[in-house]
C-alpha positions in Angstrom: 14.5 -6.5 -35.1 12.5 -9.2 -37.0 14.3 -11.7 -38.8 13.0 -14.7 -40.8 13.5 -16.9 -37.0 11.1 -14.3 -34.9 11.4 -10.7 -33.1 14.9 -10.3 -31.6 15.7 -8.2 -28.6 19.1 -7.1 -27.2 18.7 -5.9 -23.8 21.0 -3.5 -22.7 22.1 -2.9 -19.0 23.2 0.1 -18.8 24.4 2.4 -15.3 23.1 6.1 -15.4 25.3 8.4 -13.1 23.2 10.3 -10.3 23.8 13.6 -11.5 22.3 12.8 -14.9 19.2 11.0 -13.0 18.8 14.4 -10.2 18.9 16.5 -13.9 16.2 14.3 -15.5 14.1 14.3 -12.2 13.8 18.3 -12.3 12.8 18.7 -16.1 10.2 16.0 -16.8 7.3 17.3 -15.3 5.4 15.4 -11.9 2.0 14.5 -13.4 -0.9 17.1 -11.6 -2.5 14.6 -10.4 -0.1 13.0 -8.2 -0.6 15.0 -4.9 -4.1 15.0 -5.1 -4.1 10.9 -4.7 -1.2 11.2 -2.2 -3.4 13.0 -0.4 -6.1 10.7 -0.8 -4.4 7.9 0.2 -3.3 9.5 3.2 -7.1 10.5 4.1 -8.4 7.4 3.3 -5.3 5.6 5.8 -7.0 7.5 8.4 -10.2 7.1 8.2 -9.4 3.2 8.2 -7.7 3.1 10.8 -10.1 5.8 12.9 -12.6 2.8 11.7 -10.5 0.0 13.1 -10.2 1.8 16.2 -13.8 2.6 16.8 -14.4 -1.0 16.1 -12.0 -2.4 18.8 -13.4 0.0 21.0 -17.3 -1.3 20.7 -15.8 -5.1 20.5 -13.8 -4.7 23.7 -17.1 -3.0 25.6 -19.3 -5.8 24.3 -16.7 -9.0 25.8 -16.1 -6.7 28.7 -20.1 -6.7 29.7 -20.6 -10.0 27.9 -17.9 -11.2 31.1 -19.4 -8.9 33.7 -23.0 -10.0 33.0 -21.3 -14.0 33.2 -19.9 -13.6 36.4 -23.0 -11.8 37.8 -25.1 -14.2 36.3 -23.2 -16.9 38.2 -22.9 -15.2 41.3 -26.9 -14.7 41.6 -27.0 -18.4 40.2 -24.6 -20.0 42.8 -26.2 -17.8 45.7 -30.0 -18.6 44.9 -28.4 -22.4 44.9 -27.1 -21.9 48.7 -30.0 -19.6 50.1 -33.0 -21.5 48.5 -31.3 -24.9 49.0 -30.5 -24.0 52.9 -34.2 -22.7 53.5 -35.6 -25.7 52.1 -34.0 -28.3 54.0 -34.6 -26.1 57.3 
């Protein structure tokens, strides 16, 4: 309503009883498009998280030789230290 002070509204609350909402729900018509991006969403859901996965996957084998390669390295490193510093001083 637009009076000489500006637009005026009047909200209205109003409380809709189920039975009239469930009768609403089966006439209007779902849009044809809706199950196509339900579906979409779903497919692309998976393939994210089939991505995360295979991700974890490559990051866990790369610290897991990343450690193994350490602790060899060390090994070999500590050992040469003993066996090389023993034959010298003999």
């Amino acid at each position: 309503m637009n009076t000489n002070i500006g637009l005026m509204t009047f909200p209205i609350i109003v409380r809709i009883p189920q039975r009239v909402l469930a009768t609403c729900y089966q006439i209007i018509p779902r849009p044809v498009w809706e199950s196509r991006v339900y579906w979409l969403c779903i497919c692309a859901i998976v393939v994210i998280l089939l991505y995360i996965l295979t991700i974890a996957v490559y990051e866990a084998q790369r610290l897991f030789n990343d450690v193994i390669k350490r602790i060899f390295f060390y090994e070999n490193f500590y050992f040469r230290i003993l066996v090389f510093g023993k034959s010298r001083t003999t």
